[in-house]
C-alpha positions, 0 to 999 in steps of 0.5 A: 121552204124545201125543208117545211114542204118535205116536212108536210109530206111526211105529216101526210103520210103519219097521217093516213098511216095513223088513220089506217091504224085506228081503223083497223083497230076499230075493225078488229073489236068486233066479234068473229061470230060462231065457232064455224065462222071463225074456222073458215075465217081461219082457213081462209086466212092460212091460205093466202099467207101461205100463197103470199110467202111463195110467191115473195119467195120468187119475186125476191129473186127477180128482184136480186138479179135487177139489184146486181143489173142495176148495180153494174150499171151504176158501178159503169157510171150509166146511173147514179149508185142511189138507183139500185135501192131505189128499184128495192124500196118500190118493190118492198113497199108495192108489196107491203101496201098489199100484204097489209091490205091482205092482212086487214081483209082475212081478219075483217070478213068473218067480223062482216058476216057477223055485222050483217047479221045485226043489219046492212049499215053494220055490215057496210061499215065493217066492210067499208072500215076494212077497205079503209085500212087497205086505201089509207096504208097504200097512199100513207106508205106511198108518200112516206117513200117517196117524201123519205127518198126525196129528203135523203137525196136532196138534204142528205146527199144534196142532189140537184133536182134532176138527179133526185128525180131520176133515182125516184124514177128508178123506185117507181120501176121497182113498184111497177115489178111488183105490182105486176107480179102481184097483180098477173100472179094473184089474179091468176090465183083467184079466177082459175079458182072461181072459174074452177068453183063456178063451172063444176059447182054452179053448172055442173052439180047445180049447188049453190056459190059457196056451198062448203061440198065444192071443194074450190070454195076456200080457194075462191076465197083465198083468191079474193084476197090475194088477188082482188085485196093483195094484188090491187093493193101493190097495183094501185099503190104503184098508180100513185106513186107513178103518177107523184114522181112523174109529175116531180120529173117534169115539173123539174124539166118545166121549172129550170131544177125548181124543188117547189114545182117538183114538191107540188104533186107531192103536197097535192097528195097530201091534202088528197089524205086529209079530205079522203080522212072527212069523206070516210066519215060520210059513208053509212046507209039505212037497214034494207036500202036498195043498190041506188041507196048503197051506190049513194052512200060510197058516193057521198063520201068520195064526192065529198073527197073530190069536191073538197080537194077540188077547192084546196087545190087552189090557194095550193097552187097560188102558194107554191108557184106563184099567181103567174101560174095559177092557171096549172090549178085547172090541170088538177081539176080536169083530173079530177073530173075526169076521174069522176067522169070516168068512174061514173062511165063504169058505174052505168056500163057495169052496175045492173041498176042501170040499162047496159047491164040489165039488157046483158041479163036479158040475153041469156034468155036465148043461153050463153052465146048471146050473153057472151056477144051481148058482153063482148059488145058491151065492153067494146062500147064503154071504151067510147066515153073513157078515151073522149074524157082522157082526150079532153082531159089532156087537151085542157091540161095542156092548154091551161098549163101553158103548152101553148108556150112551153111544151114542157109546161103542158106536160107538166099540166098532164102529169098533174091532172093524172095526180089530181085524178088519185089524190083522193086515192085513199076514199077510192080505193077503200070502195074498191078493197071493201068489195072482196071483204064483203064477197068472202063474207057471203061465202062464210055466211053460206058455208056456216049456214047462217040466215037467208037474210044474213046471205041477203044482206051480203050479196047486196054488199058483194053486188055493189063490190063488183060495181065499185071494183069497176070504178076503181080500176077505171081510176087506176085505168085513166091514170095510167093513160095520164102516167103513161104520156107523162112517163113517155115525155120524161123518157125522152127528156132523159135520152136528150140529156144524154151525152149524143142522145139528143141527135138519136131521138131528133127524128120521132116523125112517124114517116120514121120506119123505127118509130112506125115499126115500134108502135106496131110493136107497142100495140101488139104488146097488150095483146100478147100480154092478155093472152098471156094471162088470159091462158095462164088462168085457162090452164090453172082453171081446168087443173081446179076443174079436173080436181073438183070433179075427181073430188065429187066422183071419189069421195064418200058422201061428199054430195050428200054433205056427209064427206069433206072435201079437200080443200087444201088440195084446191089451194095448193093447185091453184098456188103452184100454176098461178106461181109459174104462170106469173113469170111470162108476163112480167119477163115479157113487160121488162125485156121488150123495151129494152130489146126494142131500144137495142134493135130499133133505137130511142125513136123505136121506144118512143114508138113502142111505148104510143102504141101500147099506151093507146091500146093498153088503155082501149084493151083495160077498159073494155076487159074490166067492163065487160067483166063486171058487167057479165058479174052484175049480170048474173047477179041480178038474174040471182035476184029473181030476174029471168027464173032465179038460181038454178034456172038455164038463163042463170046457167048462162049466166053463170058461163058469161061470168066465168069468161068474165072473171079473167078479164076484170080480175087479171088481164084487165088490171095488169095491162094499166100496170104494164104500160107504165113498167114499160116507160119505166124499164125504158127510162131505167135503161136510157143510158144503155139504149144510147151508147149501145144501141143499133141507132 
């Protein structure tokens, strides 16, 4: 039986692999276009190989040092020798789910541009086709890692299930490293352009987005991929991962060591595969639809996915644990409800078909404080739904899993409703990934000077990106809030499975100073770190400013059009700050728990990790929200609303944006993956904490 499961993992992950390798061939038949589309597709491409080869360079370092920390650590007998691999794997395939979706995306948006010239439905389903790829290879090589670590362990080895999961957890600490640097580094890249490309270009010279004389335009664009397309892709594919091998780990501590009760997210995720494979096939759309018509069209497809998955999941749940548990199956609807819910949340709050975001665009009649306030206020007020559905998620899963009973079984419900809520991850996340295609469609579009309709037809599609881009990080966020509780309850499972740790964290009252102590800590944590990243890009940014300026002033007719800006200068600016500035932030998210653990003991990590899981979450939510919301603001001012481009409400607008940018494409994002790394990096170093810890 344990055999056949493993054996049905592996199948999923063919599956979607296969799947994400027809379809990029699929992609790869269409035709680039003009001579001119096919160069700056070209240069675009160069770029963000360029950026990712650096950037694997320094990250392969942090990642030899964790191997030899680990290594001693295992050589001392504080972890099984398995732990060290485990960390390498996660990391090495974080960053291949994203360089493969980074890959896929460069080839794909010259072959958009060119669709949309033969009408919208062509041009989404390129788009669409390429997202595909990048959705289907993160959950693919998710399962495949984690289906291969635990045959190895369990038929190779023959480990006891609480051994294997304690190894896999290590993995999920190795994606989280590399997701986060991905994800601070690329994100740092991308906004330090746009915002660069955006204030001299847009404001200052007044020429259009994407117009070839601003020297960032090709360092946005680069940007898009190895921030929104790489960066997102190593982020998510540690959410998936995250929330599998945590729900194995407690199931395992629910179950009393049952490999059927840990195999169970890993099967769920793999019915996820298959109904996202249908959902794929639903998303088209008519020549001219609207933003309600385009939003219809991703919807069908992931609603499909949701409601099929929603239905298998219970003869799933009926085979694999028994009738006298059937009740777990609500945990996984709640999940997936809960996502939906949440999704829907970002869509009203962010997408200018609807009042919130129109009303931003409105407030710029009077310039770009009230638009900044009006964002701001926006943000913070999204927060409201998303904390009352996870609320009510966790309520429900806990309950109907038996918490009630057996505590341990209400955290096993929690963990899988964070599953259920991604296991239609490969559809979500191929509406997220199409975004940053069809965005630098527009700019190839322009820069090649195709026909307005063309530029028309790509900004409806970028439009709806940053609408769906929201959507995906509120997935990505709701799970993490999931993940995270389930990680926190693994975490002190660990410590009292400890020799001497189970008195060490016998007190987690909160009249206990360490525990109150550690969660000031932990809610400070996702503060510090936004304002981390928040700077970094402000350095990065004025360096692109000062560039582009110096550019306009010193080249020949570059104004005119009859100069050439220097692009790769732009490039490498933005390459060498976003590098350095990427270091900080993730140091900072793998010392802390473990300073906390030596200084204020296991009561004080479990402290820290509640307070960055609740803030953390508030924070990501109401960053990405407002971000996407001043995007979509000014979009629809593009549209025609409140004079068009060029206008001063545009200009404000445009500021807003600007602000914007850094919130849902760097902070944001990167905090979901911080509270998770925080767990891990904990759970990694349990051991230590207890027998050399100050309490």
């Amino acid at each position: 039986m344990e055999l056949y499961l493993v054996i049905f993992t592996f199948i999923g992950a063919a599956a979607a692999l296969l799947f994400a390798l027809f379809t990029a061939r699929k992609v790869l038949k269409f035709s680039e276009g003009t001579e001119k589309m096919q160069k700056i597709s070209a240069s675009i491409r160069a770029g963000a190989n360029a950026y990712l080869k650096r950037q694997y360079a320094i990250v392969l370092v942090f990642f030899a040092v964790m191997f030899l920390i680990l290594g001693v650590m295992a050589i001392f007998g504080l972890l099984t020798p398995f732990v060290p691999f485990a960390f390498v794997t996660g990391g090495f395939f974080s960053a291949l789910s994203g360089f493969i979706g980074m890959k896929i995306a460069t080839l794909s948006n010259a072959r958009t541009a060119n669709a949309c010239r033969e009408g919208l439905n062509r041009g989404l389903r390129v788009a669409f086709s390429a997202g595909s790829v990048m959705g289907f290879t993160v959950v693919g090589l998710g399962l495949f890692d984690i289906s291969l670590w635990f045959f190895l362990l369990k038929f190779v080895f023959d480990l006891t299930a609480s051994e294997i999961t304690g190894a896999m957890l290590t993995f999920g600490m190795g994606a989280s490293s590399m997701a986060l640097f991905a994800r601070v580094g690329g994100g740092i890249f991308t906004k330090a352009a746009d915002v660069g490309a955006d204030l001299v270009g847009k404001v200052e010279a007044g020429i259009p987005e994407d117009d070839p004389r601003n020297p960032a335009v090709i360092a946005d664009n680069v940007g898009d991929n190895v921030g929104d397309v790489a960066g997102m892709g190593a982020d998510l594919y540690e959410s998936y991962v995250g929330s599998i091998i945590s729900a194995s780990a407690l199931g395992v501590a629910a179950f009393g060591g049952s490999i059927t009760a840990m195999a169970l997210p890993l099967i769920l995720a793999t019915l996820g595969i298959i109904c996202s494979i249908f959902g794929t096939f639903l998303v088209r759309t008519k020549e001219g639809a609207s933003q309600k018509n385009l939003l219809k069209a991703l919807s069908r497809g992931t609603n499909f996915s949701a409601v099929l998955i929603g239905i298998l999941s219970f003869p799933l749940v009926w085979l694999v644990l028994g009738r006298e548990n059937w009740m777990i199956y609500f945990a996984i609807l709640a999940g997936l409800i809960a996502g939906v819910l949440i999704g829907q949340s970002t869509e009203y709050f962010t997408s200018d078909t609807y009042r919130p975001t129109i009303k931003l665009s409105d407030s710029s009649e009077t310039g770009s404080a009230t638009i900044m306030i009006s964002g701001l206020s926006l943000g913070m007020l999204s927060t409201a739904a998303p904390i009352l559905i996870i609320a009510i998620c966790v309520m429900v899963s806990y309950f109907v899993s038996g918490g009630g009973n057996s505590p341990s079984m209400g955290l096993y419900g929690i963990a899988l409703a964070a599953v259920g809520m991604l296991s239609t991850l490969g559809i979500t996340l191929a509406t997220d990934a199409y975004g940053p295609v069809a965005d630098n469609a527009g700019g190839i579009a322009e820069m090649a000077g195709l026909e307005p309709e063309v530029r028309e037809r790509t900004d409806a599609l970028d439009a709806l990106g940053n609408t769906t881009a929201a959507t995906g990080k509120g997935f990505a966020i709701g799970s993490a809030a999931l993940t995270a509780l389930a990680l926190m309850a693994s975490y002190i499972e660990k410590v009292q499975s400890l020799e001497g740790g189970a008195e060490k964290i016998a007190n987690l009252s909160l009249m206990n100073p360490n525990v109150l102590i550690g969660l000031f800590v932990g809610a400070c944590l996702p503060f510090v770190f936004a304002a981390l990243t928040m700077e970094s890009v402000g350095k990065a940014a004025q360096s692109v400013v000062v560039e582009v300026r110096r550019q306009f002033k010193e080249i020949p007719g570059l104004m005119e059009g009859k100069g050439e800006a220097d692009y790769a200068r732009c490039v490498d600016l933005c390459t060498k700050a976003s590098l350095h500035e990427m270091i900080l932030p993730t140091i900072v998210a793998v010392i802390v728990p473990i300073a906390v653990g030596f200084l204020l003991g296991c009561t004080g990590v479990v402290g820290m990790l509640a307070g960055a899981t609740a803030t953390g979450f508030l924070m990501a939510i109401f960053m990405s929200n407002s971000g996407g919301a001043w995007d979509n603001a000014k979009k629809h001012i593009e549209g025609g609303d409140h004079g068009g481009k060029g206008s001063d409400c545009h200009k404000a607008a445009v500021v807003g944006d600007t602000v914007g940018d850094p919130f849902k494409d760097t902070s944001g994002p990167a905090i979901n993956i911080l509270i998770k790394l925080l767990s891990m990096v904990s759970i990694v170093f349990a051991a230590l904490v207890v027998n050399f810890g100050l309490f």
